[in-house]
C-alpha positions as CSV (number, residue, x, y, z in Angstrom):
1,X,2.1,-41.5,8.4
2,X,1.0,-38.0,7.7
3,X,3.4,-35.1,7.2
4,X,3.8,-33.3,10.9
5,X,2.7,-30.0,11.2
6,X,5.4,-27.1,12.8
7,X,3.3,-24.7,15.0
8,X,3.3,-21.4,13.3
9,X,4.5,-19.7,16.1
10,X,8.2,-18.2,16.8
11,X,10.9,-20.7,16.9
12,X,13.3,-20.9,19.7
13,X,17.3,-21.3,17.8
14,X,18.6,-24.1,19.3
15,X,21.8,-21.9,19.3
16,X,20.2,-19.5,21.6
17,X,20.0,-22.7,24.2
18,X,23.1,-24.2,23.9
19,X,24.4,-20.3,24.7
20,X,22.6,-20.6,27.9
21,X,25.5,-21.2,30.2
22,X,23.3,-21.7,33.1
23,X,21.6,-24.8,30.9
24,X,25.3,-26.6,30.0
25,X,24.2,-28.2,27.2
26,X,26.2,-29.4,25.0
27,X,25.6,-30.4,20.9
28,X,26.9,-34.0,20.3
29,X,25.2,-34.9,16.9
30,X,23.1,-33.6,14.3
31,X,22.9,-30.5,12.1
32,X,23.6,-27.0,13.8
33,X,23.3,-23.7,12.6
34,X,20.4,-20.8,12.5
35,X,18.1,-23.0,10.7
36,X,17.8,-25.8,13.8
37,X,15.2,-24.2,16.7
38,X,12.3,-25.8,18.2
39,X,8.7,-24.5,19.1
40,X,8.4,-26.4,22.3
41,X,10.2,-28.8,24.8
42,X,8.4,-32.2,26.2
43,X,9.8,-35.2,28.3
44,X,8.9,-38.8,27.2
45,X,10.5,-42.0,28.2
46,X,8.3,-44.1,25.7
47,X,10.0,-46.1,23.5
48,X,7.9,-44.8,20.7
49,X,7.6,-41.3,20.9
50,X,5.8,-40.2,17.9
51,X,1.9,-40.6,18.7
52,X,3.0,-37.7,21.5
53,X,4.3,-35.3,19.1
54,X,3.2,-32.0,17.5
55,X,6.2,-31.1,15.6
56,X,8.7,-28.9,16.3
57,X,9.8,-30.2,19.9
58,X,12.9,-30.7,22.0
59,X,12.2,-34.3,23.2
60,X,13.8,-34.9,26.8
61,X,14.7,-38.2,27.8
62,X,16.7,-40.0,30.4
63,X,16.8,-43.2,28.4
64,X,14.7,-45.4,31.0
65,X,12.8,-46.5,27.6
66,X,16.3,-48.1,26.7
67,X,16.4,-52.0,26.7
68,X,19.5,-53.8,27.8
69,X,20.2,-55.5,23.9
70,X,19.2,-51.7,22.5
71,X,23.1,-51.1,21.4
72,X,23.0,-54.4,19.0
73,X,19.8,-53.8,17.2
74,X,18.0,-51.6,15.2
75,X,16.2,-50.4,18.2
76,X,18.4,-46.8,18.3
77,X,17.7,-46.4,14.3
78,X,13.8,-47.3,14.6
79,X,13.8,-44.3,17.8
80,X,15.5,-41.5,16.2
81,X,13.3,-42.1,12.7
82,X,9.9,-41.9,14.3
83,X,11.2,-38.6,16.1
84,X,12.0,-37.5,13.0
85,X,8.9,-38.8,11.2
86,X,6.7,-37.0,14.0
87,X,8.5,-33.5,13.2
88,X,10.7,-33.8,16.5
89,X,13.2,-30.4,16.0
90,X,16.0,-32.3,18.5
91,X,16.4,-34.8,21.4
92,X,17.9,-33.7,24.8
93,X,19.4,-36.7,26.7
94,X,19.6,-36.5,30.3
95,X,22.9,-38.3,32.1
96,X,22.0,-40.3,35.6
97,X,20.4,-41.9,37.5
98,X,20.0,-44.5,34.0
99,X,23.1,-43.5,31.8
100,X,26.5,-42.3,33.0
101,X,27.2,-41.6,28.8
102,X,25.2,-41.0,26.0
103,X,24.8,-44.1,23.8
104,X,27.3,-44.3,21.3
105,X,24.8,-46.4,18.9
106,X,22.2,-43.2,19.9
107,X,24.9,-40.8,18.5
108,X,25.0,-42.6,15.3
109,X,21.6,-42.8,14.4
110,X,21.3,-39.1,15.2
111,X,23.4,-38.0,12.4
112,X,22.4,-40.5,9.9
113,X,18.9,-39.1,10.4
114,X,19.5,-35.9,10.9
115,X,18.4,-35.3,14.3
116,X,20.4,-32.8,16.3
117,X,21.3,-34.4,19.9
118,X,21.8,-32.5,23.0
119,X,23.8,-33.9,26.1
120,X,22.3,-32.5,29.1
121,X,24.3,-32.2,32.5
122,X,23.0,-34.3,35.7
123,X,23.0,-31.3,37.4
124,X,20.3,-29.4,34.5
125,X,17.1,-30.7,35.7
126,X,14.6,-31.1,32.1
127,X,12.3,-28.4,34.0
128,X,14.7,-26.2,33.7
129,X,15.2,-26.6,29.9
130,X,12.0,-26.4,29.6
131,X,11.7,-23.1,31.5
132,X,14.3,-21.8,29.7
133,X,12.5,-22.8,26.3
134,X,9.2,-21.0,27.1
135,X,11.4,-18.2,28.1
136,X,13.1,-17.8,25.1
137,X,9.1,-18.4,23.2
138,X,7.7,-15.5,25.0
139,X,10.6,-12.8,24.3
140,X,10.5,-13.9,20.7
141,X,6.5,-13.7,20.7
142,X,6.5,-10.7,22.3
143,X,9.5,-9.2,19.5
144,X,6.5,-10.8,16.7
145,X,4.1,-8.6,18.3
146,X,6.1,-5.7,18.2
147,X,7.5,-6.2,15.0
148,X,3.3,-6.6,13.6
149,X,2.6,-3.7,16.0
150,X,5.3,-1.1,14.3
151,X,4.1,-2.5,10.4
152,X,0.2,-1.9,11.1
153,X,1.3,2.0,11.9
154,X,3.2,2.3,9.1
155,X,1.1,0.4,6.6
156,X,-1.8,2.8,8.0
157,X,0.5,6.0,7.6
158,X,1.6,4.8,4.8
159,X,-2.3,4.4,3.4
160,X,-2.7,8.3,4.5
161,X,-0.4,9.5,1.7
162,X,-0.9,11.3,-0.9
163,X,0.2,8.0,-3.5
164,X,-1.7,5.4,-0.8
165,X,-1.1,2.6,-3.2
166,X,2.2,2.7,-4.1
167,X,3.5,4.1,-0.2
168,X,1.5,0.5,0.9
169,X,3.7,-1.7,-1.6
170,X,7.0,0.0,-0.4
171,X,6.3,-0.2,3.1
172,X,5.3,-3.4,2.9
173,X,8.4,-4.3,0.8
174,X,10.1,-2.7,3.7
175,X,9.2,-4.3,6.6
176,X,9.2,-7.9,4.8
177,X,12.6,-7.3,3.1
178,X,11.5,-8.5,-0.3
179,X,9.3,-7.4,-3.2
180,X,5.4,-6.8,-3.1
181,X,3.7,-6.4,-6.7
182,X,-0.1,-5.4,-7.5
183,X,-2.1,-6.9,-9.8
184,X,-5.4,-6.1,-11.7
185,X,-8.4,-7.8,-12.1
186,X,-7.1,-9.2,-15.3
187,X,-4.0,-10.5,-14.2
188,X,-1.7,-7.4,-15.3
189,X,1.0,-6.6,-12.8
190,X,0.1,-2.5,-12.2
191,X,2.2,-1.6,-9.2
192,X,5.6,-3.2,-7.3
193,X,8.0,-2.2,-4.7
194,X,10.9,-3.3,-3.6
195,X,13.9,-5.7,-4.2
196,X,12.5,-7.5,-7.7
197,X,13.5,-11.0,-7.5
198,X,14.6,-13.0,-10.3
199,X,12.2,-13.4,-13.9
200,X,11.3,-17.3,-12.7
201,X,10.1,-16.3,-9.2
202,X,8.8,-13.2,-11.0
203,X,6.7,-15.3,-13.6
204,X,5.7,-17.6,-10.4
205,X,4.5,-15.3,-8.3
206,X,2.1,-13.9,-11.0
207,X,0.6,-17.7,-11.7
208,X,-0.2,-17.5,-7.7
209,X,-2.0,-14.3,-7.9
210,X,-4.1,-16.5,-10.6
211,X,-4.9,-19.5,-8.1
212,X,-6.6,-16.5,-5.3
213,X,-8.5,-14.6,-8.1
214,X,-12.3,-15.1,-7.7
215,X,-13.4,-18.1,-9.6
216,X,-15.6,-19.5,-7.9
217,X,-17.1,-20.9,-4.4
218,X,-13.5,-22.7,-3.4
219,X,-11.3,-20.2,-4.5
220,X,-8.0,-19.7,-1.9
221,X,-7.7,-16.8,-0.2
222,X,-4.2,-17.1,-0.2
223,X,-1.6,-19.4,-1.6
224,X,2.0,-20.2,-1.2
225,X,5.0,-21.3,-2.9
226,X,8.8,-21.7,-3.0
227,X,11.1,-21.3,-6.0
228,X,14.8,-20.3,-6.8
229,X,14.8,-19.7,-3.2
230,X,12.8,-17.2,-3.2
231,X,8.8,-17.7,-0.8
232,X,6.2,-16.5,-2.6
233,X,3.0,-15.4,-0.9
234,X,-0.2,-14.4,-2.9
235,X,-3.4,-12.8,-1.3
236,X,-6.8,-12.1,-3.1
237,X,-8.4,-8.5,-2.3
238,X,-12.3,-8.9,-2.6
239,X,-12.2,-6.1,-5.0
240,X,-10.5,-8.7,-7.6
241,X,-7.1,-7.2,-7.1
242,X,-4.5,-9.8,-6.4
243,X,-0.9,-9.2,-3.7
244,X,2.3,-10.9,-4.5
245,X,4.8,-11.1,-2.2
246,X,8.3,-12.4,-2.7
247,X,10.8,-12.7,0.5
248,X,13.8,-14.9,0.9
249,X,12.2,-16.2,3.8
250,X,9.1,-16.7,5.6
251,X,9.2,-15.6,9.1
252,X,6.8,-15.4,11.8
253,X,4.6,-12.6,11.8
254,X,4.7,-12.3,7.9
255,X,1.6,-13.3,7.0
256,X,-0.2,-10.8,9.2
257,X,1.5,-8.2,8.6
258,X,0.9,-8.9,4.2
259,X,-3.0,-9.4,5.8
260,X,-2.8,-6.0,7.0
261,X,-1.6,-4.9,3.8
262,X,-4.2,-6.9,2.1
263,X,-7.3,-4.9,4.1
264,X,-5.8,-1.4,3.3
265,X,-5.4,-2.4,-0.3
266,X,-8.9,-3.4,-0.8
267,X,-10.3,-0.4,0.9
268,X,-7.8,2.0,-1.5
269,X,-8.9,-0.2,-4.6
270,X,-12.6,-1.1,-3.9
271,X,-15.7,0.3,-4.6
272,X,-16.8,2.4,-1.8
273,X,-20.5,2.6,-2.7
274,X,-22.5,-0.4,-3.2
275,X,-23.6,-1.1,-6.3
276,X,-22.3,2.2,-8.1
277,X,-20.3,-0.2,-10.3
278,X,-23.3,-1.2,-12.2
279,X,-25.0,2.5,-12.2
280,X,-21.7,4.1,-13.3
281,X,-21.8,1.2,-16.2
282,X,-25.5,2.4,-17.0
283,X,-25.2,5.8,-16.7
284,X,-21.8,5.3,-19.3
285,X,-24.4,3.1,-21.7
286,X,-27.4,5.7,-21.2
287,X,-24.8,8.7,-22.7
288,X,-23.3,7.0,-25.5
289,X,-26.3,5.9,-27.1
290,X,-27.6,9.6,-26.6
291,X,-28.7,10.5,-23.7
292,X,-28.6,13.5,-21.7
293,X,-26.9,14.5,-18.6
294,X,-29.9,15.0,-17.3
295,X,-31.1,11.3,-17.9
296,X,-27.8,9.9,-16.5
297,X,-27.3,11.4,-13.5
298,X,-30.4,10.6,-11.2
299,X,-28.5,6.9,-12.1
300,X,-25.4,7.7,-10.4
301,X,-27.5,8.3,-7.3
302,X,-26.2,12.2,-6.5
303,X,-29.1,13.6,-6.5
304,X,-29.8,16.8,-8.9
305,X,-26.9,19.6,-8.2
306,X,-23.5,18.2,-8.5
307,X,-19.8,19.6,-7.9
308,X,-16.5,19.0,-10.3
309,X,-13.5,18.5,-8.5
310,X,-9.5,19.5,-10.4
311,X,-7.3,17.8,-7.8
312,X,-3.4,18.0,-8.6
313,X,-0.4,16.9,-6.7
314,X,1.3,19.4,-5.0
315,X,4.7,20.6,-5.8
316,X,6.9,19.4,-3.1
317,X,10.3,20.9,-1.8
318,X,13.5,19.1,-2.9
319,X,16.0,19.4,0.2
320,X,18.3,16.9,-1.1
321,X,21.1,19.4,-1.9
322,X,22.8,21.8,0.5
323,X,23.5,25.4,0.0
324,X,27.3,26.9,0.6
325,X,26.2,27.8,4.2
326,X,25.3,24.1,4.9
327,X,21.1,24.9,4.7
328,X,18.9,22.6,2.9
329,X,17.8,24.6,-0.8
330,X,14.1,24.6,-0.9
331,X,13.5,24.1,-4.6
332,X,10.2,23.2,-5.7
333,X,9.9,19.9,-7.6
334,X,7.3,18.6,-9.7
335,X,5.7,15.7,-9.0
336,X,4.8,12.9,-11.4
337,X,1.4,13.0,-12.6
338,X,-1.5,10.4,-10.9
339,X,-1.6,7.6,-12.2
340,X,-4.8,5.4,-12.2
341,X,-4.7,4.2,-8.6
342,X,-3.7,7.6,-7.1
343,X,-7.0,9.0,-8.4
344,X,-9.0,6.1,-7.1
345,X,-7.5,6.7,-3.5
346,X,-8.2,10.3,-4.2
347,X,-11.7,9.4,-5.0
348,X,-12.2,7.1,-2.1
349,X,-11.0,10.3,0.1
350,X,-13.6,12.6,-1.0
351,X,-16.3,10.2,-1.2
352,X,-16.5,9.6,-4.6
353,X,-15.7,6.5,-7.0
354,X,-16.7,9.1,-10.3
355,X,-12.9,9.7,-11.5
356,X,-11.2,10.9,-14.5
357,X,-7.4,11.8,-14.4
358,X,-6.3,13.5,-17.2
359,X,-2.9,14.5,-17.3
360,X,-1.9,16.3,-14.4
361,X,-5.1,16.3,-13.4
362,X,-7.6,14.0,-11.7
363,X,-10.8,15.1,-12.1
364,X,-14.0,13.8,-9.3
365,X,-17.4,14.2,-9.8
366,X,-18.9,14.9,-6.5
367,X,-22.1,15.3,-5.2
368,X,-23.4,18.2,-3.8
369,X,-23.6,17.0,-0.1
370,X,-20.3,16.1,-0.3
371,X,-17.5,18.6,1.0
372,X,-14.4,18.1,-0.2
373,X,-11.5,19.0,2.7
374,X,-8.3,19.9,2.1
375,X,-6.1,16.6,1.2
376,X,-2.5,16.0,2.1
377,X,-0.2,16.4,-1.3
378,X,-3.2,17.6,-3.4
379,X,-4.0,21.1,-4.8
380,X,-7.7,21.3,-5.2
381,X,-10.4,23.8,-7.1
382,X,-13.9,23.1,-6.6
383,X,-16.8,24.4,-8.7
384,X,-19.9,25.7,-7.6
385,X,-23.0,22.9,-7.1
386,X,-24.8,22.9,-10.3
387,X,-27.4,20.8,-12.2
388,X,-26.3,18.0,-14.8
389,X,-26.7,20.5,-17.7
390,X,-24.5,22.7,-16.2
391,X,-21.8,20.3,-15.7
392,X,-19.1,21.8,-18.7
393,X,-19.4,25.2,-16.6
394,X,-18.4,23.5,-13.5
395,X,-15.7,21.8,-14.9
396,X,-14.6,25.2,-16.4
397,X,-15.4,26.7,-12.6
398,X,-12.9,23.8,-11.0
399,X,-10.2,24.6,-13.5
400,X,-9.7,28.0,-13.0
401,X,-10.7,27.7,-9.1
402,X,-7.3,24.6,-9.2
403,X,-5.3,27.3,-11.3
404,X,-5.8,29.5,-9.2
405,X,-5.1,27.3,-6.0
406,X,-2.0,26.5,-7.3
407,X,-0.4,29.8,-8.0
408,X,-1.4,31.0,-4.7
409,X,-0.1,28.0,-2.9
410,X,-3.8,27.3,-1.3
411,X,-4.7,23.9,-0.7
412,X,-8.4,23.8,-1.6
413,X,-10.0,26.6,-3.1
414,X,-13.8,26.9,-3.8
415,X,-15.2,29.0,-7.2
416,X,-16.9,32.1,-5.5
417,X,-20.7,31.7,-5.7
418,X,-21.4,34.9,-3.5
419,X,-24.3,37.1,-5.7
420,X,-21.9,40.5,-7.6
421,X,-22.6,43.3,-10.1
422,X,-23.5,41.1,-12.9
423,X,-26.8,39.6,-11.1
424,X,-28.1,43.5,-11.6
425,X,-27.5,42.9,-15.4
426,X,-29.9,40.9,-17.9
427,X,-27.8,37.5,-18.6
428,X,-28.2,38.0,-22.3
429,X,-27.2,41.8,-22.1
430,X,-24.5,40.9,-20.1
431,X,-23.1,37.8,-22.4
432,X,-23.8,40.2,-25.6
433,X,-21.4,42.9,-24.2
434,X,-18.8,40.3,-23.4
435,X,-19.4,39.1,-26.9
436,X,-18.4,42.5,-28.2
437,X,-15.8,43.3,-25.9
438,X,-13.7,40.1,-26.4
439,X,-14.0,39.5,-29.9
440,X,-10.6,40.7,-30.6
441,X,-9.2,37.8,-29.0
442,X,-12.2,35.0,-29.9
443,X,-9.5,33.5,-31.9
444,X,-6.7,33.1,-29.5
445,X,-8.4,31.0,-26.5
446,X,-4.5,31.0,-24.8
447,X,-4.8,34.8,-24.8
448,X,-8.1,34.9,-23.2
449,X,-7.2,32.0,-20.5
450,X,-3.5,33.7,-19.8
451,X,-5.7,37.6,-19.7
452,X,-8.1,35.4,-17.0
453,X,-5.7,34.3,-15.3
454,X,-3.7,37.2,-15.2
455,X,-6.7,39.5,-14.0
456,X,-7.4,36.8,-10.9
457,X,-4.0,37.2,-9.8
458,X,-3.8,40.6,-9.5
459,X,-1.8,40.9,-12.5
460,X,1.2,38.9,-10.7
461,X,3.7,37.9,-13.5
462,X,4.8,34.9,-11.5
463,X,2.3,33.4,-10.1
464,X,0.2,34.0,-13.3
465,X,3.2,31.8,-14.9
466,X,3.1,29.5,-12.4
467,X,-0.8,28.6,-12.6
468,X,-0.2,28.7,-16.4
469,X,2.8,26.7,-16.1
470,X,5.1,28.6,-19.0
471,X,7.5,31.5,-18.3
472,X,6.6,35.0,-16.7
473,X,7.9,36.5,-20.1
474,X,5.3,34.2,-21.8
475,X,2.8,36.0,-19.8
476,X,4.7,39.2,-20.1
477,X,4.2,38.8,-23.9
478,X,0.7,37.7,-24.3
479,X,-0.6,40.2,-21.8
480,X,1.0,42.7,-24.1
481,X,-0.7,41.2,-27.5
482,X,-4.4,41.4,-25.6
483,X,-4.0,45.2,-24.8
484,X,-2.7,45.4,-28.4
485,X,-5.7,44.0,-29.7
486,X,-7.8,44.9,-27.2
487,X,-7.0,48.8,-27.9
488,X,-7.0,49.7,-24.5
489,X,-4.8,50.2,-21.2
490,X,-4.6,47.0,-18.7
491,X,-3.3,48.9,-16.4
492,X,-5.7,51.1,-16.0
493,X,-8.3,49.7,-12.9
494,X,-11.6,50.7,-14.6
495,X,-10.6,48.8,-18.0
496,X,-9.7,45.4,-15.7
497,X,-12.9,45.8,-13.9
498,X,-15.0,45.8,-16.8
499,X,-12.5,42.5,-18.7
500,X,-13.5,40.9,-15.6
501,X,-16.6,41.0,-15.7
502,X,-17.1,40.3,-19.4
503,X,-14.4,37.4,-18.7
504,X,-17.3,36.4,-15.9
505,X,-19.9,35.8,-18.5
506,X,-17.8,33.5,-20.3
């Protein structure tokens, strides 16, 4: 006989119908308890049952099936076991017209299989178990939905943050009540969330993730297992990223939700432009075996002016502690720096899959149709549109543009490319002066950056430290060491005009 299959649908408790006062039923034999609940309810008198049965059922009977010798023969034992073998959850028996009692020999074979058995009233007609049963089905379909309903909008706010990745994994930890893990393309566990489970279900679930990774044609979607307790769950992303999830049960509406999850993680992990793997891979092959930026870029598709992003995470306000007049303190906090998958959702943002986080820093290669906006937890400089050879001055442009952004607190900040003073000046005049000017401090690049700096902001000590990140008496100091070499007066506006513009030429 083949295993019988449980709807995957809500279950009714069987509790939740024996509290129905209006029902009277009453538990006579078989296991109890929040595990027992049935998926439907269907009335049979045929004396084998089982070709009738889906699995999952409350089986109603008056006993007319019931022959007169049944209480001296294995006739009771052989009923109960095909119930059981068909997946029947319990058996409801009906008292008059047939039976005044329920069967004593019944009884038995209900707990020696396992079988809960229900006593039902002659005055509970079986259509009104029945009603009461799809009753009970349709609130606790209609709590599924809502419970899916209130994951999908967090799982898509949770994809809106500024740490997509991670925010998914937690909230999908969350809303399961167990722990969601990440894994790479070659197997490595990169991200997790949640309540870890224990090392054996911890080892298991990775094998899991194995048996979805692409391999070939027949390769599972998804795949499932139980260990220790613990359900595992693992679901392949088409971007060769695998999901683990590890709950202490499986309950209805699960695996949708994990398939939302599943959908947002590939888009925050995949590839947004087709086919840019393999140029980005040529482009990569074309440098290192000496080729020019110029060569490599018409590869990347971006046509022939590009941008260079400096994206950081904001600094965010710590309102954890409370001052002495009960207000929230509003200390700045740093965050953590990006990590890998952070700068491929900030990529997949701005349009780009052309990443490099560095420190603090992730820096995007954009091109120049795109328009970067200004991005939720990120402080971004943008440099002016420029041709591949010009690509180490737009770097330099977006460094000191995100400086810059951050010490003034603006979100996104673009280099200036409006035409000044020094298009009235010969370039190579202009770079010779600058030459001669600077050349006291030609040695000391962290003078020249801090004097930059220092110049763009006004000659605010604090937000010149904080773009810098170092102390204002840092600053202080090596503002004081470049008029000393310098030989001149900073704070006089003439001498800062013309630093400015030699710094310009730079």
């Amino acid at each position: 006989m083949p295993d019988p299959t449980v709807p995957p649908t809500p279950a009714v408790p069987l509790a939740a119908l024996l509290a129905r006062e209006d029902l009277a039923l009453r538990q006579i034999a078989g296991p109890s308890g929040p595990s027992v609940a049935v998926h439907a309810a269907h009335t049979s008198e045929m004396a084998d049952p089982y070709p009738y049965l889906l699995g999952g059922e409350l089986l109603l009977t008056a006993g007319v099936h019931i022959p007169e010798t049944a209480g001296s023969g294995p006739y009771f034992d052989d009923y109960v076991s095909r119930i059981v073998a068909a997946g029947g959850a319990a058996l409801g028996f009906g008292l008059a017209p047939v039976h005044d009692t329920v069967p004593a020999a019944l009884v038995a074979a209900c707990d020696r299989h396992g079988l809960p058995l229900l006593e039902v009233p002659p005055r509970t007609p079986f259509t009104a178990v029945a009603r009461a049963v799809w009753q009970l089905l349709a609130q606790a379909r209609l709590a599924e939905l809502r419970r899916v309903t209130e994951a999908q909008q967090s799982l898509a706010a949770a994809a809106g943050r500024p740490d997509p990745v991670p925010a998914v994994l937690r909230q999908l930890a969350t809303r399961l009540g167990g722990w969601t893990a990440l894994y790479g393309p070659e197997g490595t566990e990169i991200a997790s969330a949640g309540r870890e489970p224990g090392e054996t279900a911890r080892r298991a679930l990775a094998e899991l993730a194995e048996v979805v990774r692409p391999s070939g044609p027949a390769t599972p979607t998804s795949a499932t297992h139980a260990i220790a307790g613990t359900h595992l769950a693992a679901y392949a992303l088409s971007t060769g990223f695998a999901l683990g999830v590890a709950t202490p049960a499986r309950e209805a509406g699960d695996h949708t939700i994990a398939s939302v999850a599943t959908v947002l993680l590939t888009l925050l992990t995949g590839d947004q432009q087709s086919g840019s793997g393999a140029a980005r891979t040529s482009a990569l092959v074309r440098l290192l075996l000496g080729g020019t930026p110029e060569e490599a870029a018409p590869l990347l598709g971006g046509g022939d002016r590009w941008c260079v992003v400096h994206a950081s995470p904001s600094r965010q306000r710590d309102t954890a502690g409370l001052g002495a007049r009960g207000t929230a303190r509003q200390a700045p906090t740093d965050p953590p720096p990006p990590d890998l998958l952070a700068a491929t959702a900030l990529g997949a943002k701005l349009g780009s899959t052309l990443i490099d986080p560095v420190g603090e820093t992730v820096r995007v290669l954009l091109p120049a149709d795109r328009t970067p906006e200004p991005l939720p937890g990120w402080t971004i400089g943008v440099s002016q549109a420029l041709p591949p050879h010009q690509l180490a001055l737009a770097d330099t442009q977006a460094a000191r543009a995100s400086a810059r952004a951050r010490a003034t607190r603006t979100p996104l900040l673009r280099h200036g490319s409006h035409p000044g003073l020094a298009e009235l000046v010969p370039r190579e005049e202009a770079q010779a002066h600058a030459r001669a000017l600077l050349a006291p401090l030609a040695e000391h690049p962290a003078l020249t950056e801090t004097l930059r700096t220092w110049l763009s902001l006004h000659g605010s000590w604090d937000r010149t430290a904080v773009a810098l990140a170092v102390h204002r008496n840092t600053v202080r100091q090596r503002i004081a060491r470049c008029a000393a070499l310098l030989g001149t007066e900073l704070d006089d506006p003439d001498v800062r005009m013309e630093l400015w513009f030699a710094l310009g030429q730079q």
